[in-house]
N, C-alpha and C positions, 0 to 999 in steps of 0.2 A: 405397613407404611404409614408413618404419621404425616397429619395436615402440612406440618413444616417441611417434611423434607420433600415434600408434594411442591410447595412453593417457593421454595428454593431451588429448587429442578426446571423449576418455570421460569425461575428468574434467570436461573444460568443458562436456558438456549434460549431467552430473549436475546441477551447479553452475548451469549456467541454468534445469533443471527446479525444484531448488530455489526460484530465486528467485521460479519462476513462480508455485509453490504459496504463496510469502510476499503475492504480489500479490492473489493470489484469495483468500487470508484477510483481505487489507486490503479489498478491496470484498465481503466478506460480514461484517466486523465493526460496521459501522454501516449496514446495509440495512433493518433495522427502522426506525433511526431517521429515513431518508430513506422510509421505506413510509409510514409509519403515523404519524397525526395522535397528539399525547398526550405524555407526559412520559415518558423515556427516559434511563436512564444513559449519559454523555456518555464515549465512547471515542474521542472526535475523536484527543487527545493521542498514543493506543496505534497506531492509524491509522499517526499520520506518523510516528511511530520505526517500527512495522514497513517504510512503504517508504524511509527512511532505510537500515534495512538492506538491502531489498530491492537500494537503489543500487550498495549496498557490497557485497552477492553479483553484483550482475550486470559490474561493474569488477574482480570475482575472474576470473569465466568468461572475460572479454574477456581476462585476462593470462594464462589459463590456455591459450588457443586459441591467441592471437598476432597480432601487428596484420594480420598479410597473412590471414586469414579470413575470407571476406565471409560468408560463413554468420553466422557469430557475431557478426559485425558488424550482421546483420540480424536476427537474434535480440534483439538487446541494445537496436536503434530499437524495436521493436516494445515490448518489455517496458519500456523508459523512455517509450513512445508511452501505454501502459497504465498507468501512474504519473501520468503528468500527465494524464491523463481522470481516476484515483481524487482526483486533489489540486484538480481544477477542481469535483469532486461534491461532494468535502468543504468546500471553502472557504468558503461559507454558514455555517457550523457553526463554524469555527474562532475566531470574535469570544467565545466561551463557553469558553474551552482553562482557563481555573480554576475552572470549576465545575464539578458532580460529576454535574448530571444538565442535559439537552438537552430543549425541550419543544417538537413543530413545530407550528403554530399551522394551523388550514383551508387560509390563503392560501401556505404552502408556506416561510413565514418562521421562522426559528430564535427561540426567548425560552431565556434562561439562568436555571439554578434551581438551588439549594444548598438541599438536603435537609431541611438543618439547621436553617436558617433558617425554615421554616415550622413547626415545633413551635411550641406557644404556649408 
């Protein structure tokens, strides 16, 4: 094994860890709002641009590894497997993406609510 691909391989599960920890702040950024009955500021939007990124860290790590990797190639199902779980949880939620706050009703269903709008 040469130096390089030594350091390339370090780079690439920095780069996957990265992306990992981008995953796991998109299903802890709206957990409240899928926990807990009541009116909720609506972060659906912030969600899908972080694993939007997440995409785009984890298509770095794959170019940074190299196609012949199955490692990183199995890293990378995995982490895109855990993306579309957060987009299948979110997706309920997502019919609200221009309002400011999310409100889950007893029966587990989403109502949309702009803040503003209820001032008298």
């Amino acid at each position: 094994m040469t130096a390089a691909r030594v350091v390339r391989g370090g780079a690439a599960a920095a780069v996957f860890a990265f992306a990992a920890l981008v995953v796991c702040f998109a299903f802890a950024g709206t957990v409240e709002m899928e926990s807990f009955s009541g009116l909720r500021e609506n972060l659906a939007p912030v969600v899908v641009g972080m694993l939007l990124f997440a995409v785009l860290v984890t298509g770095g790590g794959l170019a940074l590894a190299g196609r012949r990797s199955y490692t990183a190639w199995v890293v990378a199902a995995v982490l895109v497997a855990l993306m579309a779980l957060r987009m299948w949880t979110l997706a309920p939620m997502l019919h609200c993406w221009s309002y400011d706050s999310v409100g889950r009703n007893a029966d587990g269903s989403y109502h949309c609510v702009n803040r503003g709008d209820m001032l008298p």
